[in-house]
C-alpha positions as CSV (number, residue, x, y, z in Angstrom):
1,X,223.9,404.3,86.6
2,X,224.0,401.8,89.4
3,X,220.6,401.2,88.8
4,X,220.6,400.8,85.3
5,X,223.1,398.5,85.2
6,X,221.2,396.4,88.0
7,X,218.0,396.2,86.2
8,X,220.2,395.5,83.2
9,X,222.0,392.3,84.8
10,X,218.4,391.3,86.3
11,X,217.1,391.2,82.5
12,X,219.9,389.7,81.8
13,X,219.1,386.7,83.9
14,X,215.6,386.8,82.9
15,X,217.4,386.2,79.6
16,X,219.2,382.7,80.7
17,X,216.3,381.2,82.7
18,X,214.1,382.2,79.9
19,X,216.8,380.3,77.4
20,X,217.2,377.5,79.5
21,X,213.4,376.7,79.9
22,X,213.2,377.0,75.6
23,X,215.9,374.5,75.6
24,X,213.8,371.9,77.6
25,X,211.0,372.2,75.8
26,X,213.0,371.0,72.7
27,X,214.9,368.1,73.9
28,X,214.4,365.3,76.8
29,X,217.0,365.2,79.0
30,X,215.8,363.3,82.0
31,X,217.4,360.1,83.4
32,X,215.9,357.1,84.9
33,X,213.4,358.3,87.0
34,X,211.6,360.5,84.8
35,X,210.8,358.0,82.4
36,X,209.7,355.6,85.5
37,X,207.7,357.9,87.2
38,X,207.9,361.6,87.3
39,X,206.4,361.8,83.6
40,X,203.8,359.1,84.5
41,X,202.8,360.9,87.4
42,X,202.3,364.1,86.2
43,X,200.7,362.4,83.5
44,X,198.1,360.3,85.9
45,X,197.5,363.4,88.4
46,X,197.2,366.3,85.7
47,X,194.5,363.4,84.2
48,X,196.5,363.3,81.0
49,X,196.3,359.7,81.2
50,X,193.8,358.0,83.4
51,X,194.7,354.5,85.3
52,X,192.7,352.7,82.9
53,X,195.2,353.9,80.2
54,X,198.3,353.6,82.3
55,X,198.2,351.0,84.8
56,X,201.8,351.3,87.0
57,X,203.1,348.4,88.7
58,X,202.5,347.6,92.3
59,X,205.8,349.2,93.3
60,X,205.4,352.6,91.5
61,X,201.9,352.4,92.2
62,X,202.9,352.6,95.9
63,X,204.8,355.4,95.3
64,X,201.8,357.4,93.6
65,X,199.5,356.7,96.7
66,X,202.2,357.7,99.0
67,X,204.3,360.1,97.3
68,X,203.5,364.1,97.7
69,X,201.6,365.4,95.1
70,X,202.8,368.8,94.3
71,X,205.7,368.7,92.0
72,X,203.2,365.8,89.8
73,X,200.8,368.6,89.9
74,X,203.2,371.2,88.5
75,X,204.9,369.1,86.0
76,X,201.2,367.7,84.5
77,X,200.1,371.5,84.5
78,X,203.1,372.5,82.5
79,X,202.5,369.4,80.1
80,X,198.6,370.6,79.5
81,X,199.7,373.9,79.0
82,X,202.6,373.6,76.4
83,X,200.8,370.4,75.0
84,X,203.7,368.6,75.0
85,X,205.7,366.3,77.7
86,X,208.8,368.1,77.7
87,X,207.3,371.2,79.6
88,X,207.4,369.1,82.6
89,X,211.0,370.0,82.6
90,X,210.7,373.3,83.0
91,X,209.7,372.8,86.9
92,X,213.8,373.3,87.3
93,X,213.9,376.7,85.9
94,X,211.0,377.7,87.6
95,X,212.4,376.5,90.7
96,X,215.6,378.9,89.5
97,X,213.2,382.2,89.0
98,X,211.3,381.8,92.2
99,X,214.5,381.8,94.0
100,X,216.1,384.9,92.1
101,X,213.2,386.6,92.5
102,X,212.8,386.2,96.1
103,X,216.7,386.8,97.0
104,X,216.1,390.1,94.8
105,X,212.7,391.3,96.5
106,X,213.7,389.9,100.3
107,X,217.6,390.7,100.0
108,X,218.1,393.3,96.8
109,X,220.7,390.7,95.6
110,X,220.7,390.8,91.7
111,X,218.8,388.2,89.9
112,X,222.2,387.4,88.3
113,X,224.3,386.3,90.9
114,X,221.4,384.3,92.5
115,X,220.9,382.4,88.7
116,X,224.8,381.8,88.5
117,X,224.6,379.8,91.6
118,X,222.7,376.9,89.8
119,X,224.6,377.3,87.1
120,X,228.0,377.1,89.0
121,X,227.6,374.5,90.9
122,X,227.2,371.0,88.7
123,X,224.8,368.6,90.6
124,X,222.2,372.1,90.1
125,X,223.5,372.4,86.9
126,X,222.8,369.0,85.1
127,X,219.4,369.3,86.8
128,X,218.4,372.7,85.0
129,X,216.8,370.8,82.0
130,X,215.9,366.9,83.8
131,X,212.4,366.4,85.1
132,X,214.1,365.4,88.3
133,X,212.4,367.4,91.0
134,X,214.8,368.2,93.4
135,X,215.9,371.7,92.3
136,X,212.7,372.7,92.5
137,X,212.7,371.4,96.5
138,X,215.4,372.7,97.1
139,X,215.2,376.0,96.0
140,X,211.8,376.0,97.8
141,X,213.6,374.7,101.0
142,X,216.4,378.0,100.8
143,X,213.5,380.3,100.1
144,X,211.9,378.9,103.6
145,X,215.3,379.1,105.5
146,X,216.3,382.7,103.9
147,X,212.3,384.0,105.3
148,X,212.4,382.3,108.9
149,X,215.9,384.1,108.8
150,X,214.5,387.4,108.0
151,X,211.7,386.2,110.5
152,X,213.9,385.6,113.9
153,X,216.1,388.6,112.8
154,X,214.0,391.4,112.1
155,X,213.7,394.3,114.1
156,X,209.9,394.7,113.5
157,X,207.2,392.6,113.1
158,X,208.0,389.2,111.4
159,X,204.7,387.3,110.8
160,X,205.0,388.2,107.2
161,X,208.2,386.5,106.7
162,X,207.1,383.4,108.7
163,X,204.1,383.1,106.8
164,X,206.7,383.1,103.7
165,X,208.3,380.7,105.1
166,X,205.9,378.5,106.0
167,X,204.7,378.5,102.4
168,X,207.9,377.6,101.2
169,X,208.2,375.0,103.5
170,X,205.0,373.2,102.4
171,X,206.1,373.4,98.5
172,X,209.3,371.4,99.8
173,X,207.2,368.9,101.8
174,X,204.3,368.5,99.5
175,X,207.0,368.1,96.7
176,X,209.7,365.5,97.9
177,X,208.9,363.3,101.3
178,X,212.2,363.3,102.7
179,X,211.6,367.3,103.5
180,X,209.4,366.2,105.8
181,X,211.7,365.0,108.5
182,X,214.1,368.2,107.4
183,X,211.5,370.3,107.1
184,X,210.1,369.5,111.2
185,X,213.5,369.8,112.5
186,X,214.0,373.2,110.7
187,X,210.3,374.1,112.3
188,X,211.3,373.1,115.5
189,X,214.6,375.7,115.7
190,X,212.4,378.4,114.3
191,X,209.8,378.1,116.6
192,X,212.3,377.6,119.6
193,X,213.8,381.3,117.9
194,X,210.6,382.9,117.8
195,X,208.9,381.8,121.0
196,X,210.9,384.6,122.5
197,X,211.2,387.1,120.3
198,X,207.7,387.2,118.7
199,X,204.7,385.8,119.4
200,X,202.8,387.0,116.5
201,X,205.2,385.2,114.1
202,X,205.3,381.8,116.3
203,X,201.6,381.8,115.9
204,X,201.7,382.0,112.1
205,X,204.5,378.9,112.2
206,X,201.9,377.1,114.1
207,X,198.7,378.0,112.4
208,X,200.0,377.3,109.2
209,X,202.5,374.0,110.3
210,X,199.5,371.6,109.4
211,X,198.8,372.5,106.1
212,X,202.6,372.4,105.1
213,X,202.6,369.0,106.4
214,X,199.5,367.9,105.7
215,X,200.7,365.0,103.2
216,X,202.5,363.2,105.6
217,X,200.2,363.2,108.6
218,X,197.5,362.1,105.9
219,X,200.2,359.1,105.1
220,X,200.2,358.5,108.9
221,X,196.4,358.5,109.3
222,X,196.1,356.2,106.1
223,X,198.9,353.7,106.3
224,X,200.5,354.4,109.4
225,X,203.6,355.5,108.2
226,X,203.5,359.4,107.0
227,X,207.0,358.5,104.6
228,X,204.6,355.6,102.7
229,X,205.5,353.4,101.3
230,X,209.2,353.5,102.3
231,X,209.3,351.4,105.5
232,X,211.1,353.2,108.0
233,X,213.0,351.9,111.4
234,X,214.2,354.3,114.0
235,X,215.6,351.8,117.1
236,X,212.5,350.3,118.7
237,X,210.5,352.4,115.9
238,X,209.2,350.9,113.1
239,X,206.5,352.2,111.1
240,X,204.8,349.5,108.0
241,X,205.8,350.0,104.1
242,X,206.1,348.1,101.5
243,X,209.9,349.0,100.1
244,X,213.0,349.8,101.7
245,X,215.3,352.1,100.0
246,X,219.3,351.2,99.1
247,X,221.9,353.6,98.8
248,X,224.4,353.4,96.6
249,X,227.6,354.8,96.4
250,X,231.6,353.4,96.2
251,X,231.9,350.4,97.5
252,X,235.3,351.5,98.7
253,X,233.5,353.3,101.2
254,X,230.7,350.8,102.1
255,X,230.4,350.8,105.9
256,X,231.4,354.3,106.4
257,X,229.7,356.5,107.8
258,X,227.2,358.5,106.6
259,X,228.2,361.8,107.6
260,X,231.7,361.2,106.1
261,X,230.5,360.5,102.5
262,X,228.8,363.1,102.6
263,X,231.8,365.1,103.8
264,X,233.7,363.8,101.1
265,X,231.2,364.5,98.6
266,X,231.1,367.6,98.9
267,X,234.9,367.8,98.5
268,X,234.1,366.4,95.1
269,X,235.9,362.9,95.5
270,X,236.2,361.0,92.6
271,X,233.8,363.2,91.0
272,X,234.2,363.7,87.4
273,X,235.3,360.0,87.4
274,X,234.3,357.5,84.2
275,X,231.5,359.9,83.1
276,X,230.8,360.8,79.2
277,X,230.8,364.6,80.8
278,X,232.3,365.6,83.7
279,X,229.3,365.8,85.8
280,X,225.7,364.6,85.3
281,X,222.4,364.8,86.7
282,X,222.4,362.4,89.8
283,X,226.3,361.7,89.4
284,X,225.5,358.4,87.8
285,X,226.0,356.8,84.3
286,X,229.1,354.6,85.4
287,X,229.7,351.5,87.1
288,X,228.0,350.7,90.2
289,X,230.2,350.3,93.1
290,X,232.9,352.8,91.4
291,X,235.3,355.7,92.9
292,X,232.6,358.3,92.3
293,X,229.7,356.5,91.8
294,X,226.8,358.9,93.5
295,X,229.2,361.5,95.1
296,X,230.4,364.9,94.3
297,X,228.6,367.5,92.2
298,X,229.4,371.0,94.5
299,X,232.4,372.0,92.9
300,X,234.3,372.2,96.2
301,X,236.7,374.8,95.4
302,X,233.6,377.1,95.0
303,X,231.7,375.7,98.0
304,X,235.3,376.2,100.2
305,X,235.7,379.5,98.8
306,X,232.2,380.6,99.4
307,X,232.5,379.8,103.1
308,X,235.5,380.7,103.5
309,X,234.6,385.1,102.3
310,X,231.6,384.6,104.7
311,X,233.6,383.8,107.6
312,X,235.8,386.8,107.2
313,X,232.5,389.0,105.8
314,X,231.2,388.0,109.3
315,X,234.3,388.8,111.3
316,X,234.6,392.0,109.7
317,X,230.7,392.8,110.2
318,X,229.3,394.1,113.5
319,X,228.3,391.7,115.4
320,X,224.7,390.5,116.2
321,X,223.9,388.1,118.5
322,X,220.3,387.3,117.0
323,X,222.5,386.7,113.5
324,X,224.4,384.2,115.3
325,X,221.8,382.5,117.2
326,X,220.5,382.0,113.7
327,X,223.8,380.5,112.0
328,X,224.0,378.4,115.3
329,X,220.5,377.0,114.2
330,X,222.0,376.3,111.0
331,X,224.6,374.4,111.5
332,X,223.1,372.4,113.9
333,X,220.0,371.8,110.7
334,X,223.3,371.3,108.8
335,X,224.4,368.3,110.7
336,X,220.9,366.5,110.8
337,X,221.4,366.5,107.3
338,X,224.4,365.1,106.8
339,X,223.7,362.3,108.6
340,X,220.5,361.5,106.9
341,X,220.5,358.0,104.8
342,X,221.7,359.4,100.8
343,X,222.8,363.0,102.1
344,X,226.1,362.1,99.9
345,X,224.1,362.0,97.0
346,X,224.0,365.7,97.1
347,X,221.4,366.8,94.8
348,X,219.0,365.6,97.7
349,X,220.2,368.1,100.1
350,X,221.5,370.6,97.6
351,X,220.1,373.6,99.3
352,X,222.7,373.9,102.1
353,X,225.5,374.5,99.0
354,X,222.8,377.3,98.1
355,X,222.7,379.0,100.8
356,X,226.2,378.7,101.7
357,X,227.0,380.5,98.1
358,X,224.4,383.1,98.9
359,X,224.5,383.9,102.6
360,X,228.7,384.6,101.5
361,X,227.0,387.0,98.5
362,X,224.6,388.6,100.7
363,X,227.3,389.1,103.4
364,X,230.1,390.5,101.4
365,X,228.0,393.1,99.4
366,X,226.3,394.4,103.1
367,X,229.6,395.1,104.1
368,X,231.0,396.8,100.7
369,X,230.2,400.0,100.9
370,X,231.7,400.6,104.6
371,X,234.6,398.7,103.9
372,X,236.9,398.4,100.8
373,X,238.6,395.1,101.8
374,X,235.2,393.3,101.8
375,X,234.1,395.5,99.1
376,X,237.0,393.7,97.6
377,X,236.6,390.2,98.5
378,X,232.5,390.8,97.3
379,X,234.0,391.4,93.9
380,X,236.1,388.5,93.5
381,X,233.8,385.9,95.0
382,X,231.2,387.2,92.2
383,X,234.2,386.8,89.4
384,X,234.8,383.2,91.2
385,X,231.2,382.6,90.8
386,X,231.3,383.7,87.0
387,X,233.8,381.3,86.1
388,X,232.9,378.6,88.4
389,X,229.6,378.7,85.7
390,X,231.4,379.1,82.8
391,X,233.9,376.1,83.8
392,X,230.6,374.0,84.5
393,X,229.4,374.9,81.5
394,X,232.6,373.8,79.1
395,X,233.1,370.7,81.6
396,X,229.2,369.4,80.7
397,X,229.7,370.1,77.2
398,X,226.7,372.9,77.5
399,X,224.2,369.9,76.7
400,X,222.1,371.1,79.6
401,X,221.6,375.2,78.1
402,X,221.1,373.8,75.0
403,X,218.6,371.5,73.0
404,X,221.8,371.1,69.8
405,X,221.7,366.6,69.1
406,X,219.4,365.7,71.9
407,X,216.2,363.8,70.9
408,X,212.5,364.7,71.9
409,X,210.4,362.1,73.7
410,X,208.8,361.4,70.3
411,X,211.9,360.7,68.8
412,X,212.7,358.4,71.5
413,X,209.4,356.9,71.3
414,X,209.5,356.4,67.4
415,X,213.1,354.7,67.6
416,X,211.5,352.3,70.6
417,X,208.5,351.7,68.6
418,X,210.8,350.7,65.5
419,X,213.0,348.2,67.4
420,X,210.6,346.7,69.4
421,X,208.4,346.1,65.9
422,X,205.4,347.7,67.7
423,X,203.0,347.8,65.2
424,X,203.3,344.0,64.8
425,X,202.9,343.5,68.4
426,X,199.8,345.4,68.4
427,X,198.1,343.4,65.4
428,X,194.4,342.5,67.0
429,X,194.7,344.3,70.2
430,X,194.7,347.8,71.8
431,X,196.7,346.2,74.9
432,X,200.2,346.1,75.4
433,X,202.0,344.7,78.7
434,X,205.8,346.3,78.7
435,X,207.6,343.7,80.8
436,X,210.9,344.4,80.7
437,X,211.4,345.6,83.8
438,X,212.6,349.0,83.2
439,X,209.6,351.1,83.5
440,X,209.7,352.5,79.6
441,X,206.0,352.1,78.7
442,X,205.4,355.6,78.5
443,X,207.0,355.6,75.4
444,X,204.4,353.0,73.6
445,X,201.6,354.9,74.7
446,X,199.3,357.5,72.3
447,X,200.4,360.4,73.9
448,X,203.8,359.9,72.2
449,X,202.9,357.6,69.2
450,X,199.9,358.2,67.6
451,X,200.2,354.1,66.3
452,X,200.9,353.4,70.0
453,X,198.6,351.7,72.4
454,X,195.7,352.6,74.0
455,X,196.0,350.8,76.7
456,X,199.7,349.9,78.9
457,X,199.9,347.8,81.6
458,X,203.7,348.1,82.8
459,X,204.8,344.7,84.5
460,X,207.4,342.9,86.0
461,X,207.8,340.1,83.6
462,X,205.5,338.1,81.3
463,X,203.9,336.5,83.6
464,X,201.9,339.2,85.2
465,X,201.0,340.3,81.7
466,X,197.0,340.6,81.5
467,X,195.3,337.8,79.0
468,X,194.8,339.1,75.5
469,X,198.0,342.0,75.8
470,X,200.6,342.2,73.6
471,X,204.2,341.4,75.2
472,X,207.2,343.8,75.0
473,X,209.6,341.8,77.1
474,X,213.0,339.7,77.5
């Protein structure tokens, strides 16, 4: 019966992801940065649109040169197959059943209570239906950390688990660059873990450690910088780009450091502060400078409560001092990470909340069956988790598990079209230079509108328009 009702709770997760990815190909839900340049990337690497069709300007079309490809390649193979843009949103759920799947098959933890962690906590939440790519990374990331700890843990052989782990490492740093710096100080504590305890599994880390980070030593052998085109300075170090990234946040806490924003973010300061829902994808959509503005999204009271079951799970459990060389490994991976520039905007980073959640899971049910009082405490953390994701749920106004009042990109495309008089524009060319500044011209192009343009040059302002072009501008 135990079974059954396992397989049954597995289906029924099947169920939700399977919902959820529906829902996104019926709406468009992404913010800024999809419209910018996650669509037009998938768009330009899948060859949906060539450069002659689209061309990006200089500052995006840095970011294609330098960027990892991966998640561009997903997200343009999900568009060809579904034939329409929206499927490039169904990268998060995907990100969502790969994890499931591998915490069932690596761990025997129901696909259930694995899917309820990105519904529970918000900043995973409002990123089930977006284009954004970072639930996707960082459910890759988790995969790698849960197979190197299987890897410096096991009692057998390991290379299988390392060579998991290294694959799920190069997803992470082919999909998002700054994995790449977590994702070599992650390498370096595994190896150090292994070098001792097996060879065999060492050897796969270092056999397969180039092609993982392949993109960014091909950045460093191209442009001298393997995190092009963002120029970076370390001390004495500086390494040639050709932007510099900003950080927002409060400016109440301007100056402070990193590590302590992201501290209080994940205490949820401020967090459902000035927002049309409580939470939303990238904590945005208010003010900039605000109480709030770029923090929160883990739903502290589950994060606190999370850790809080695995410390006594772990107390209670025998102890193993290759388990806690491990956890010593992560926390010190943990505090890299909190001190890297935009940790407190936690979707970045969101897979240490991920495996905090499930490493308290895992814990808990190990210990059930030889002891009621954990067997206990694995039973309410689960009923915490449950609500925690029906809470999230109510507080977001279930706009992200459902497609209910949300326009497609061809609705938005149409309404653009009408207000922007775009037919008349396009009167005696096939040319038209979007210049205002807000990287929209996606939405004027054929793929969307069959009266749109053939051709798109996106532009700063008028005056970098091509001769001949149409202007859409200030």
């Amino acid at each position: 019966m135990s079974r059954a009702r396992g397989w049954l709770a597995d289906a029924l997760a099947l169920l939700g992801i399977g919902w959820i990815g529906f829902a996104c190909l019926h709406k468009f839900n992404g913010g800024f940065d999809a419209l910018a340049y996650h669509l037009p990337f998938a768009a330009l690497r899948a060859g949906i649109l060539t450069p002659a069709q689209f061309m990006l300007p200089p500052l995006l079309a840095d970011r294609l040169a330098g960027f990892p490809p991966l998640a561009d390649w997903v997200q343009g193979g999900l568009w060809r197959l579904f034939g329409r843009p929206e499927a490039a949103a169904l990268i998060a759920p995907l990100g969502v059943l790969a994890f499931a799947i591998y915490a069932r098959a690596a761990f025997g933890l129901g696909m259930i209570w694995s899917t309820l962690i990105f519904l529970a906590v918000p900043i995973l939440h409002t990123a089930l239906d977006g284009m954004y790519v970072d639930l996707w990374t960082n459910a890759a990331f988790a995969i790698h950390l849960l197979a190197a700890f299987r890897a410096v843990t096991a009692r057998g052989r390991a290379a299988g688990d390392a060579a998991v782990s290294m694959l799920a490492l190069g997803v992470a740093v082919w999909s998002k660059p700054q994995f790449a710096v977590v994702g070599a100080v992650s390498l370096t504590l595994i190896s150090g873990l292994l070098a001792w305890r097996d060879r065999r599994a060492l050897l796969v880390c270092v056999v397969l450690a180039p092609l993982a980070f392949f993109w960014p030593l091909r950045n460093a052998a191209m442009f001298g910088n393997p995190f092009y085109p963002m120029a970076i300075t370390l001390g004495p170090l500086a390494r040639p780009g050709t932007q510099t990234n900003t950080w927002e946040g409060p400016a109440a806490l301007r100056g402070v450091p990193e590590a302590v924003r992201t501290l209080l973010s994940l205490l949820d300061l401020d967090a459902v502060n000035q927002r049309p829902h409580g939470y939303m994808l990238d904590q945005g959509y208010q003010p900039s400078g605000t109480p709030g503005f770029r923090m929160g999204g883990s739903l502290s009271v589950l994060l606190l409560a999370s850790l809080a079951l695995l410390g006594i799970g772990l107390s209670r459990a025998p102890p193993r001092p290759d388990v806690a060389r491990a956890g010593v490994a992560l926390l010190v991976l943990a505090a890299v990470v909190v001190n890297l520039p935009g940790a407190h905007e936690l979707r970045y980073f969101s897979f240490l909340e991920i495996l905090a959640i499930f490493a308290a899971l895992a814990v808990l049910r190990a210990g059930a069956t030889a002891d009621p009082y954990v067997g206990g405490l694995a039973t309410a953390l689960r009923a915490l988790l449950a609500s925690a994701a029906i809470y999230t749920a109510f507080i977001t106004g279930f706009v992200h598990l459902t497609a209910r009042h949300q326009p497609s990109l061809a609705d938005m495309a149409r309404a653009d079209a009408a207000g922007n008089r775009l037919a008349e524009r396009l009167a005696g060319t096939d040319t038209l230079c979007d210049a205002r500044g807000d990287f929209r011209g996606l939405l004027s192009t054929r793929l969307l509108l069959p009266e749109g343009a053939a051709r798109v040059v996106e532009a700063y302002g008028p005056s970098d328009c091509p001769a001949g072009a149409a202007v859409l501008g200030p």
